[in-house]
FIMARDREN-910397 format. One record per residue: x, y, z of N, C-alpha, C, O in turn; residue in three letters. Coordinates in steps of 0.2 Angstrom, whole numbers, plus 5000, padded with zeros to 4 digits. Example, Ala and Ser with C-alpha at 12.3 -4.5 7.8 and 13.67 -1.06 7.14 Angstrom:
506649725039506249785039506649845039507149835042ala;506449895035506849955036506450005039506750065040ser;
This chain:
521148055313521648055317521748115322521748165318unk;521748115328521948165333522248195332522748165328unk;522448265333523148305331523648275339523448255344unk;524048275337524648285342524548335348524148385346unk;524848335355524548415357524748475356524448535357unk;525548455353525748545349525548575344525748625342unk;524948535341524348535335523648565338523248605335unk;523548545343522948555349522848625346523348655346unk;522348665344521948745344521548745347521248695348unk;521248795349520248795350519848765344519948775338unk;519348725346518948675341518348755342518248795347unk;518148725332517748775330517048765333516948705331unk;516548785336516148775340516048715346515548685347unk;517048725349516748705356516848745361516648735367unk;517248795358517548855364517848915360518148905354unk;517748965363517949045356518549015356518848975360unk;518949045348519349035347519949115347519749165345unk;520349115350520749175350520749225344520749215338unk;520849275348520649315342521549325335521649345329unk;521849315338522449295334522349215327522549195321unk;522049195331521749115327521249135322521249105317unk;520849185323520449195317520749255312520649265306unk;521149285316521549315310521949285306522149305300unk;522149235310522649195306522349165299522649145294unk;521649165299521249115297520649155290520149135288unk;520949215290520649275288520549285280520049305277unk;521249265278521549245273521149225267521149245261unk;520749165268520249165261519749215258519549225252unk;519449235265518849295264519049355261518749405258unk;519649355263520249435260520349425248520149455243unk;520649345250520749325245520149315241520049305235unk;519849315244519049305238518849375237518749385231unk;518749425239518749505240519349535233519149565229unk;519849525234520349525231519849545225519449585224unk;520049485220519849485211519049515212518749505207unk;518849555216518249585215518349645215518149685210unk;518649665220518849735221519549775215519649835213unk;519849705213520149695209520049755202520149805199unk;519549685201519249715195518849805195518749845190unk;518549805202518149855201518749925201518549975199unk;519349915204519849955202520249985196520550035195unk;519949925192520249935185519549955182519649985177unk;519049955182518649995181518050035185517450035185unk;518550065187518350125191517950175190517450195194unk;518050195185517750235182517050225177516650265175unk;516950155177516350155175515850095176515450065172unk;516150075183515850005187515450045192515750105194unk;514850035194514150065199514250035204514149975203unk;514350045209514350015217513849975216513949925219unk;513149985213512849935216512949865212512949815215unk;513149865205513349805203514049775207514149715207unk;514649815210514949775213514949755221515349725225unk;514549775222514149745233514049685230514549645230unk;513449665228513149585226513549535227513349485230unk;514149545223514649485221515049475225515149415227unk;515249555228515749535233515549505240515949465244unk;514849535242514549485248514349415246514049385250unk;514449395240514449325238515049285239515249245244unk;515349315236515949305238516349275244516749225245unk;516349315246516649345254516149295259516349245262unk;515549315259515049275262515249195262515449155266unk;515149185255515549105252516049055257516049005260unk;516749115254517249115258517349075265517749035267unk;516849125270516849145275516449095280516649085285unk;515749065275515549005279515848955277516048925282unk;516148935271516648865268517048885274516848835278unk;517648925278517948935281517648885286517948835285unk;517148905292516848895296516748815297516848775301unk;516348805289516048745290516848665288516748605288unk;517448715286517848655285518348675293518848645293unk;518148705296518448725302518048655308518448605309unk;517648655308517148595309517648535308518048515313unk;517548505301518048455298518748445302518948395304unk;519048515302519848505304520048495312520548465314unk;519248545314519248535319519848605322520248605327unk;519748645318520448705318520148765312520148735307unk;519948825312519648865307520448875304520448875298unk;521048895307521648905302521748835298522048855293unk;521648775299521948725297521448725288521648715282unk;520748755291520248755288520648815280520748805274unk;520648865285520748915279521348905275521348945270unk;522048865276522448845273522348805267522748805262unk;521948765268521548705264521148745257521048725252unk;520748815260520348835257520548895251520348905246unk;520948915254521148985251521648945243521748995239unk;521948895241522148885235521548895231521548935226unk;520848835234520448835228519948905228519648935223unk;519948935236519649005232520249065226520049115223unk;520649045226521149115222520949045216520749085211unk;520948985214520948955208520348965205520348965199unk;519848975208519048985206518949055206518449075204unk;519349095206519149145204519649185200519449235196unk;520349175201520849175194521149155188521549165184unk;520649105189520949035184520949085177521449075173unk;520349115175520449125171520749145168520849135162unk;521049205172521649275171522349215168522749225163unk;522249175173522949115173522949095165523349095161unk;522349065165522249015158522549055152523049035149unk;522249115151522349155147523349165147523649145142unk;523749195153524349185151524549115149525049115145unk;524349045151524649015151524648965143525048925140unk;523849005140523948995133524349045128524349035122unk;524549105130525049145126525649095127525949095121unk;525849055132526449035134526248945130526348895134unk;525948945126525648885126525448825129525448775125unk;525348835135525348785140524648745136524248765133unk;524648675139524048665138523448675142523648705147unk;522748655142522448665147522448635151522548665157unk;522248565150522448495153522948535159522748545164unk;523548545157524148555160524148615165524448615170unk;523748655162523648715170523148685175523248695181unk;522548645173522248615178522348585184522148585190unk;522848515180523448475184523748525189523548535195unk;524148565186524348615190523948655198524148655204unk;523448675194522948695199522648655205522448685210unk;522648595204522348535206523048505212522948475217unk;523548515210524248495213524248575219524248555224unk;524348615218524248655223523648655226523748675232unk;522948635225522548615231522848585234523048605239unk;522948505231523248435235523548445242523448415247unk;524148505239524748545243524448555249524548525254unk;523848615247523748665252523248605258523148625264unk;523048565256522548505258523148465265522948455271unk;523848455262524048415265524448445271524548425277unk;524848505270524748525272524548585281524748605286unk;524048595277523348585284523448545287523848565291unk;523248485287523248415290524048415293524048395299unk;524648435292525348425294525648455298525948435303unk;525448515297525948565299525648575307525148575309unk;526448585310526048605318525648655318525448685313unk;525448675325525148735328525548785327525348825323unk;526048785327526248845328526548885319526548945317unk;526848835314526648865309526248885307526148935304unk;525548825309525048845305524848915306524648955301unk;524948935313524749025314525149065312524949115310unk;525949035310526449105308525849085297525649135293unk;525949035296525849045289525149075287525149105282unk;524349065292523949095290523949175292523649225289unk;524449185296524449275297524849285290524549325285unk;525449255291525949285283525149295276525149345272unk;524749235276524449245271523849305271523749345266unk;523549315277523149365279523249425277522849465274unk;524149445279524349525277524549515272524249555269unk;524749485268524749485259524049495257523949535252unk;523649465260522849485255522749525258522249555255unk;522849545264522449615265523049695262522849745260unk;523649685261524049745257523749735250523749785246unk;523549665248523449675240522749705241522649755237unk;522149695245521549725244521549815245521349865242unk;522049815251522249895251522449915248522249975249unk;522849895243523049935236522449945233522149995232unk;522149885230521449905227520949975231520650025228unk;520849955236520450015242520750075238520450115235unk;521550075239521950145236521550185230521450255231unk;521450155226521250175221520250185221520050235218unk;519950135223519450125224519050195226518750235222unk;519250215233518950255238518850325237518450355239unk;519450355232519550405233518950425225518450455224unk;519150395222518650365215518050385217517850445214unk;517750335222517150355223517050415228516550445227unk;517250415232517250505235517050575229516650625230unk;517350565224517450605221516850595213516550635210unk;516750525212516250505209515650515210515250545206unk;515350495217514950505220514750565221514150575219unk;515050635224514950685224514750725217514350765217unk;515150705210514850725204514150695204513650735204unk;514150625203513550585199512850625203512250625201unk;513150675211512150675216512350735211511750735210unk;512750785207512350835205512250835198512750835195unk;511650825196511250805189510950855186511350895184unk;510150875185510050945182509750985184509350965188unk;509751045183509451085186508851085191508551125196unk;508651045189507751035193507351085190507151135194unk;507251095184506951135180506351105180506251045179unk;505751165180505051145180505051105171505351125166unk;504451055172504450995168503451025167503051025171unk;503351035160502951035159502350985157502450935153unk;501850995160501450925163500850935156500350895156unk;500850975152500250965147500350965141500950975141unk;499850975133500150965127499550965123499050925124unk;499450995118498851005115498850945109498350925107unk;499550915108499650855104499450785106499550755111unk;499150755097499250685102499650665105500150685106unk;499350605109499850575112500150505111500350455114unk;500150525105500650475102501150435104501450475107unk;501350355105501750325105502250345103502250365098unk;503050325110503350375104504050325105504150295111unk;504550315099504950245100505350285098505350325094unk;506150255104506950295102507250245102507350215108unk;507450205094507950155095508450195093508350245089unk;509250155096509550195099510050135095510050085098unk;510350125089510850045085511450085087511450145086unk;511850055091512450065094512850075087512650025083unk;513350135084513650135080513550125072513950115068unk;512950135072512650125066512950205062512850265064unk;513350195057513250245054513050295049512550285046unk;513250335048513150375042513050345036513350295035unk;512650365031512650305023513250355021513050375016unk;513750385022514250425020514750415025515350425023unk;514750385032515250335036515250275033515750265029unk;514650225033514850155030515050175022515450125021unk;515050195019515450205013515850205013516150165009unk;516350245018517050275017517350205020517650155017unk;517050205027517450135031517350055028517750015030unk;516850045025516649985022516349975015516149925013unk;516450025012516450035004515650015003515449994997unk;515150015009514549985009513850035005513950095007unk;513550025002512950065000512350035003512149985000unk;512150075009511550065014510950055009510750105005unk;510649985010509949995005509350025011508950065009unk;509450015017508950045021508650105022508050115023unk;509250165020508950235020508350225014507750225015unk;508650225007507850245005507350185005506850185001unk;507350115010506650095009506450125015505850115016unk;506750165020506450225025505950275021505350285020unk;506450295020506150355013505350335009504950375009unk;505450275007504850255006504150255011503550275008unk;504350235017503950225021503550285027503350285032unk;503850335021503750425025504250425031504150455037unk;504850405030505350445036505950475032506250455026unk;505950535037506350595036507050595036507250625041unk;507650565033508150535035508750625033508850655028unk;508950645041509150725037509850675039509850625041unk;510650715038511150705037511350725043511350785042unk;511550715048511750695055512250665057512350605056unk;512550705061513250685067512950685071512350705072unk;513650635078513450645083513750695087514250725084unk;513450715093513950755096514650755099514950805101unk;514850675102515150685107515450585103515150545100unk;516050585105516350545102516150475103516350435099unk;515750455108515750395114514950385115514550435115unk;514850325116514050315116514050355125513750405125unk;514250335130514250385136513950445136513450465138unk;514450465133514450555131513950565127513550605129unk;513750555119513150555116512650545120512250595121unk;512550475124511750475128511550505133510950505135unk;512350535137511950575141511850635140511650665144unk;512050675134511850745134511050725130510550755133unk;510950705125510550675124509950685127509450715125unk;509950645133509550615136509450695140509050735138unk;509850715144509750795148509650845142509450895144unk;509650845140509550905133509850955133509551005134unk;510750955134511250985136511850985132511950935130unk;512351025131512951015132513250985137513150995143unk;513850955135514050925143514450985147514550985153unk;514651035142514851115148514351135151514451155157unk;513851145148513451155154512851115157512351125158unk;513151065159513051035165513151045171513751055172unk;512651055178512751065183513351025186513350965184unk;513951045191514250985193514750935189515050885190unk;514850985183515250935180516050925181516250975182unk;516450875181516850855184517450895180517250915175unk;518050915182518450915180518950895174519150835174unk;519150925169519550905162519850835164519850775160unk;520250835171520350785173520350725176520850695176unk;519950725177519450655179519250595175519050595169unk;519350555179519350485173518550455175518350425170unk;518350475179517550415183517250425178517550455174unk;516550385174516150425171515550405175515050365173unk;515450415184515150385188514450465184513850445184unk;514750525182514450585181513750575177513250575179unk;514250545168513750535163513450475164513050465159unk;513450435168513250375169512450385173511950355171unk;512550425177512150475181511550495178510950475179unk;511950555171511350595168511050535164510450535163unk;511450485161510850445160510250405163509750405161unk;510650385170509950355173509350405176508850385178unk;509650475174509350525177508950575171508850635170unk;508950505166508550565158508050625160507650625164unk;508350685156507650715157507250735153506850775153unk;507550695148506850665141506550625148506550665153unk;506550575148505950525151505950575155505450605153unk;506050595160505550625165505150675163504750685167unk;505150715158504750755153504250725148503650745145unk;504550675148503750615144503350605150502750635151unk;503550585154503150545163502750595163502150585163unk;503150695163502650735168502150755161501650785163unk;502150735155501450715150501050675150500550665147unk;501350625157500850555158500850495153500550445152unk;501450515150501850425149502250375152502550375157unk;502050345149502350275153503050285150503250325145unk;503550235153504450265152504650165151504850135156unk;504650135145505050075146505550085142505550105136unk;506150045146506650045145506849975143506649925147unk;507249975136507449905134508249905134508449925129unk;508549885139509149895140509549845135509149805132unk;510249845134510749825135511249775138511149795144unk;511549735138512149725142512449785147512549785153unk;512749835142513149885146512649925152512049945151unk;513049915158512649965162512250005164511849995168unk;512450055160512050125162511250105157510750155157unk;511150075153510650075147510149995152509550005152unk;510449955154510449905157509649885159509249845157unk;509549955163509149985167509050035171509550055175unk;508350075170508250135173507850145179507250125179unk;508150185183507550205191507150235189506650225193unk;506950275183506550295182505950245178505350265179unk;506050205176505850165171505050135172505150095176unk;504450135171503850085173504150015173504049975176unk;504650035164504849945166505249945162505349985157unk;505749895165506249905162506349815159506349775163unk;506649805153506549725150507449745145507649785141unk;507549675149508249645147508349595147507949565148unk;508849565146509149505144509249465152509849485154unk;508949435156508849395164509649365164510049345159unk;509749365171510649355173511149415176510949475178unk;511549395176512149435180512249505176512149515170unk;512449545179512849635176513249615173513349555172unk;513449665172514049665164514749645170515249605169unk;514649685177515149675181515149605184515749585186unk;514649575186514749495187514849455181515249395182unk;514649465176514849425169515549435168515749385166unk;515949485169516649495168517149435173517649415171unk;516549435181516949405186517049345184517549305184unk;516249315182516249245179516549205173516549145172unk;516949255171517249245165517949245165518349225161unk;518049265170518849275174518949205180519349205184unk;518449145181518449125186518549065182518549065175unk;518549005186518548935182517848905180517948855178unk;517248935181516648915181516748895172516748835170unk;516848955166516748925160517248865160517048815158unk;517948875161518448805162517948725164517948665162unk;517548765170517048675173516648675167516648625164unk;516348715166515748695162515948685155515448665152unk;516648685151516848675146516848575147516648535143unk;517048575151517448505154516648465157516448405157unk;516448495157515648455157515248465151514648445150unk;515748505144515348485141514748555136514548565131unk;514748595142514448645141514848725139515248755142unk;514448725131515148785129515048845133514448855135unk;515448895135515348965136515749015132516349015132unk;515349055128515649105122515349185128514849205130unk;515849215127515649295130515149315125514549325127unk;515249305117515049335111514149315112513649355111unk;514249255115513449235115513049295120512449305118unk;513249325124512749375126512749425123512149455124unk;513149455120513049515113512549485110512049515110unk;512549425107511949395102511349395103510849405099unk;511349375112510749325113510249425117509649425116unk;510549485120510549535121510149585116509749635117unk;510449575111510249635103509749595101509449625097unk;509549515101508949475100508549505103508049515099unk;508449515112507749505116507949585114507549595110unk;508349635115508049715112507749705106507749765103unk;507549675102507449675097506849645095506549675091unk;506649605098506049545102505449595105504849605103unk;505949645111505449655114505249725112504749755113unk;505649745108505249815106504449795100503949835099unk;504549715098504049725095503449705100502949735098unk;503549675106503149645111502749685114502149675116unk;503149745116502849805117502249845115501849865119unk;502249845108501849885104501049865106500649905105unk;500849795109500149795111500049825118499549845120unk;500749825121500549865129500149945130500249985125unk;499849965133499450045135499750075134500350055135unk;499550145130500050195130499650245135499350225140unk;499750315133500550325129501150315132501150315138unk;501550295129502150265131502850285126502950285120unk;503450305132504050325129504450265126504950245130unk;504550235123504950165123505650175119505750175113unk;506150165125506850195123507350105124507550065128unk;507550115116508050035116508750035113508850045107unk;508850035117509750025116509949965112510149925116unk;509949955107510249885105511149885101511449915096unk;511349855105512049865102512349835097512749795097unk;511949855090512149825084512049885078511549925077unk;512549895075513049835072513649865075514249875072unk;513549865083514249875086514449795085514049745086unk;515249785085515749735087515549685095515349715099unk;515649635095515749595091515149585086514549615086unk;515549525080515149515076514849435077515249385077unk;514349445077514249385080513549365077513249315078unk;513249425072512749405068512849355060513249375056unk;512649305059512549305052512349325048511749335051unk;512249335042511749375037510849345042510449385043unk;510849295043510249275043509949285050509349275052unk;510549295054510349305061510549255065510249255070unk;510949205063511049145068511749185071511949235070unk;511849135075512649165078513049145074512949105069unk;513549175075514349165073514849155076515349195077unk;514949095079515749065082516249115080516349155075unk;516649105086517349135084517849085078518249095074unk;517349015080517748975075517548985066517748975061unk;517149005068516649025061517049105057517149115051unk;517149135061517549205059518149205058518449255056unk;518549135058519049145058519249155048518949135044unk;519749195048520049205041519249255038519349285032unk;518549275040518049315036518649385036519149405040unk;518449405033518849485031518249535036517549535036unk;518649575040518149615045517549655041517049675045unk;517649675034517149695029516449655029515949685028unk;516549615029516049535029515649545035515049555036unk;516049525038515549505047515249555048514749545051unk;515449635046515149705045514449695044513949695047unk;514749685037514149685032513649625033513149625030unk;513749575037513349525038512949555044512349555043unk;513149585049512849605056512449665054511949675058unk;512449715049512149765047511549735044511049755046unk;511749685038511149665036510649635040510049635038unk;510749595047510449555049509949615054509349605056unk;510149665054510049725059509749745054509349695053unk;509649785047509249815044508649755044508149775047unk;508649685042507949645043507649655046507049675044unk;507949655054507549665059507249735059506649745061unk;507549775057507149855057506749855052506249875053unk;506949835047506249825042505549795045504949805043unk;505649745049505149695054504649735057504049735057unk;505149785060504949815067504449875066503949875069unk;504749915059504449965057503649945051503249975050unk;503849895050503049885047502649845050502249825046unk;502749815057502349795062502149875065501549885064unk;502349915068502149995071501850025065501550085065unk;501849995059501550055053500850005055500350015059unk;500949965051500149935054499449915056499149865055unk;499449995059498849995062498550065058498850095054unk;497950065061497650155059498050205059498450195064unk;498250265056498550315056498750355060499250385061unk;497950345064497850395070498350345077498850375080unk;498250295077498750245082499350235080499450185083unk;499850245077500450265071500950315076500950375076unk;501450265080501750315085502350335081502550305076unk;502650405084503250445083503550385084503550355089unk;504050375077504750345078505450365076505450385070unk;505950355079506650385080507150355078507350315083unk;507450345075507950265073508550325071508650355066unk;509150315080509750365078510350315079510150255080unk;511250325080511450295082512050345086512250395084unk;512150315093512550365098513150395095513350445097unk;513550355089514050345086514350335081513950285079unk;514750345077514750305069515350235072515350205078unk;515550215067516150155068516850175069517250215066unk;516950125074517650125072518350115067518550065064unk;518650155066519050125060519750115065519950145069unk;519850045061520349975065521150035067521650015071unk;521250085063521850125068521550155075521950145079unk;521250185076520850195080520650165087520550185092unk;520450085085520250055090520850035093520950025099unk;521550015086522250005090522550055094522950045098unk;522150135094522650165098522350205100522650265100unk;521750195101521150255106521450285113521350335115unk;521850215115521850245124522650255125522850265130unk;523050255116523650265120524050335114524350375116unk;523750335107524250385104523750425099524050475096unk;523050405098522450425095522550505097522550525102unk;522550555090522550625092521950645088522150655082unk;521350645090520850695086520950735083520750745077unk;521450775086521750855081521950845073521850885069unk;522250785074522550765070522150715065522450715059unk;521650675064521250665061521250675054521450735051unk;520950625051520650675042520150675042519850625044unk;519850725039519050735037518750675035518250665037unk;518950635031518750555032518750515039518450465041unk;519050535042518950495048518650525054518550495059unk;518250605052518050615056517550625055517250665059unk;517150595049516450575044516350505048515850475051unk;516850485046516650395049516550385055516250345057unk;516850425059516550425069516050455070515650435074unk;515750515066515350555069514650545065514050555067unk;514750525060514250515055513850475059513950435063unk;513050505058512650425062512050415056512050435050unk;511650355059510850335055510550405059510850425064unk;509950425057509550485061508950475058508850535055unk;508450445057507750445053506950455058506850415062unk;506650485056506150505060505550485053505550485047unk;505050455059504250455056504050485060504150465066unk;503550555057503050575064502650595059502650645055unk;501850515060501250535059500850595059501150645061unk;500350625057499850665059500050725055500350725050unk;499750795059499850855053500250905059500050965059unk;500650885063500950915068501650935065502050905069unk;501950965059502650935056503250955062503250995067unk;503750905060504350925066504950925060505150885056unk;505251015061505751045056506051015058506251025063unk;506450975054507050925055507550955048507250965043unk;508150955049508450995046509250965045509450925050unk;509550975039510250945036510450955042510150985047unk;511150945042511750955050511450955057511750965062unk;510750935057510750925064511050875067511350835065unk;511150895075511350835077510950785084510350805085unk;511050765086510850715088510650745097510250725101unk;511150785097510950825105510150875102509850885107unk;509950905098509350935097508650865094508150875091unk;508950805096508250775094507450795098506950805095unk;507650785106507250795111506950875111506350885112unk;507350925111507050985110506750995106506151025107unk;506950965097506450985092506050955091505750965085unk;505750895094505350855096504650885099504050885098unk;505150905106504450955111504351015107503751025108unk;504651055104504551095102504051095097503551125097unk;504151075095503751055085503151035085502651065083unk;503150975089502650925090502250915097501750885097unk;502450935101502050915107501750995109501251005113unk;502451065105502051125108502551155114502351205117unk;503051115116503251135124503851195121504151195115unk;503851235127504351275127505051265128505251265134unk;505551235121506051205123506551255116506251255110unk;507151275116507351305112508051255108508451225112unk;508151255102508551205101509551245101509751305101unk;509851195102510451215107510951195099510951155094unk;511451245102511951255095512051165092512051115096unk;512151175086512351095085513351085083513651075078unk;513551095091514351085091514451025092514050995096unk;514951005089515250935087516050945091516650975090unk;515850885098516950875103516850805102516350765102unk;517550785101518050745102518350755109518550815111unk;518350695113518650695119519650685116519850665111unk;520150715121520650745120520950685122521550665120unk;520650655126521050585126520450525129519950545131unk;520550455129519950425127519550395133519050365134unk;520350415139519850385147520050455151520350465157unk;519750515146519650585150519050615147519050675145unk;518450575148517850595145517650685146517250715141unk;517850715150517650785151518150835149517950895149unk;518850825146519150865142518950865135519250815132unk;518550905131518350905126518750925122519250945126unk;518850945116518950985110518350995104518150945102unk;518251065102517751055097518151045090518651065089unk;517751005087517750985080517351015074517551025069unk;516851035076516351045072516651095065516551075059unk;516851135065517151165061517551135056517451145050unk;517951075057518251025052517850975049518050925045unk;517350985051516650915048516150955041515750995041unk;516350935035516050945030515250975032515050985038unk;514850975027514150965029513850895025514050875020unk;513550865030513350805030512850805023512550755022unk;
């Protein structure tokens, strides 16, 4: 049907349309922007600009041609964008929505209807309303989604201004020495997200680790070890720099939220760049989480194929898992922790035929939370967990992780002696204990802590095999920031000096750079 002539606009590619008419019409491409920038605001502090560009130019791009191409159809690009901007805010909130609307018990059924009745709306609408509302209601929409994106900007910008400038300053640029009278041994740093102490898991889980003495058995050195820094973040990047986090060049202020800094010194290891200037190869087995994910330094880098942690968040906030439920097709978040600590775990062994010498660093995040292991290693539903006692799913995912390392390690012993690589098996952190996890970011005071609880966070796994007759003095109360120094030091021959072994507690839980020491209040391990 023809519009009427008070309906009459510029038709979309028969003649430019005014520049007020495409403002008018601006409105979905804003609204698609929105829940991206959205999110990236709310984590700000530890979301990488390069995972949030991709999505957002999907996004937005999306928006922007759909616009365009129902402009066509309408024969009017506002009539278009009024039509459109329900289903882009539905497809990409739904999820946020669902979630309230099952605290409120709504059904699902019943929010979809819902959702489906305000398309129809925005559909008919379009098609109804004259020219002259149609321009007052696409502007009225436009400046709504553009204050809401600027509030988001608000927060964003200044973020990264200040972000950005910590994360370019890294480390000193200290000469890296390029030679070594030592084998050149294979050398493996598996990295089990929160694996604790055999004197953490005791306390927190009444568990007695059978793993440490069949290590023992198998000639590794298991000394009794903390970490240094409360947070897998903060353990892996001093860690990796062979520093304390005071003295780091560039480091951010007590109070500063980003952790754009430590995120930084991670991708900017200067263990791996100190293996490379030895002439190793650097493979990195990331994680889900970001910064471990993948590194620029890396020859190669092997992970789990799909979206960042920051589009898997968008995707799970949007109606995609709702469609694909409804077609039929389950989606569980838990499944990518499962399907993640499987291929880190796959691939370390996959590795072992590849050329050396080679640094091989894998992050696997178990027996961090979710539990999603069974004793045998299949998954675990959330339906499945329902009424286990949190002791249980623990101790299933623990178990299912010592098999695997039992696998891993007598597949690397396996060969001749001489071919028999340095291996490291630490954990960034001990576990959480469930008062802790309730009130890390709102009443948690470290100060106040008991010497049990601060065995249980700080406690890690720490076991070393190193072949041959080069010994590397590894020593009770080490801690986990002198791995890499007394590594070069001992065993490779480099001039590297081992750095106090002080033990902080961050002072609050989203102020990674105000420290407090602990070390004093920590038994000896």
């Amino acid at each position: 049907m023809t519009p009427p002539a008070d309906r009459a606009v510029p038709h979309v590619g028969t003649q430019p349309a005014s520049r007020s008419a495409w403002a008018s019409a601006l409105h979905p491409v804003l609204f698609a922007a929105y829940p991206v920038l959205f999110l990236w605001s709310q984590n700000v502090a530890e979301a990488d600009p390069a995972e949030v560009v991709p999505p957002l130019l999907l996004v937005t791009g999306a928006a922007a041609v759909l616009t365009v191409l129902l402009g066509l159809v309408f024969r009017d690009v506002r009539r278009a964008a009024l039509a459109l901007t329900p289903i882009v805010i539905g497809m990409l909130v739904y999820g946020h929505a669902a979630r309230v609307g099952a605290s409120l018990h709504v059904p699902a059924l019943l929010q979809q209807a819902a959702w489906g009745t305000i398309v129809v709306v925005g559909v008919v609408l379009a098609v109804r309303l004259s020219a002259a509302r149609i321009q007052r209601v696409g502007l009225a929409l436009t400046r709504i989604a553009a204050i809401l994106v600027a509030i988001t900007l608000v927060v964003i910008v200044p973020a990264q201004l200040t972000g950005g400038n910590a994360a370019a300053a890294t480390t000193d640029g200290a000469a890296l020495a390029t030679t070594t009278s030592a084998p050149r041994r294979d050398v493996y740093w598996f990295i089990f997200d929160r694996y604790g102490s055999d004197r953490s898991l005791e306390l927190q889980y009444g568990l007695h680790n059978d793993l440490t003495p069949w290590l023992r058995e198998r000639g590794f050195t298991v000394p009794g070890s903390y970490a240094n820094y409360v947070k897998t973040s903060l353990s892996l990047s001093t860690t990796m720099q062979m520093t304390h986090l005071a003295s780091m060049p560039g480091l951010p202020g007590p109070g500063e939220h980003s952790h754009a800094f430590i995120y930084a010194q991670i991708r900017s290891s200067r263990v791996a760049r100190q293996f490379k200037a030895l002439g190793y190869r650097y493979v990195n087995i990331g994680s889900w989480w970001s910064p471990t994910r993948s590194s620029p330094l890396a020859d190669e880098n092997l992970h789990t194929p799909g979206p960042s942690e920051f589009a898997r968040s968008l995707i799970e906030a949007s109606a995609v898992p709702a469609l694909l439920r409804r077609a039929g097709v389950t989606v569980d978040a838990r499944e990518r922790h499962w399907e993640s600590s499987v291929f880190g775990l796959d691939a370390a062994l996959g590795v072992q035929s590849e050329p050396g010498p080679k640094f091989v660093f894998a992050h696997i995040l178990m027996p961090h939370p979710p539990y999603v292991f069974a004793a045998d290693g299949t998954f675990r539903t959330r339906r499945a967990s329902l009424g286990v006692p949190r002791e249980t799913l623990f101790a299933d995912q623990l178990s299912y992780a010592n098999s695997r390392i039992r696998q891993i390690i007598d597949r690397l012993l396996a060969v001749p002696e001489a071919e028999r690589p340095i291996i490291i098996l630490q954990a960034d952190e001990g576990p959480e204990m469930p008062q802790y996890t309730s009130t890390s970011t709102t009443t948690w005071d470290w100060t106040r802590a008991s010497t049990e609880e601060l065995e249980i966070k700080f406690g890690i796994l720490n076991a070393w095999y190193v072949p041959g007759d080069r010994p590397v003095r590894l020593y009770p109360g080490q801690t986990s920031i002198n791995t890499f120094p007394l590594l070069f030091r001992d065993y490779f021959g480099l001039d590297y000096d081992l750095l106090p072994d002080r033990v902080f507690a961050s002072r609050k839980y989203n102020l990674p750079y105000d420290e407090i020491e602990i070390t004093d209040r920590l038994p000896a391990p």
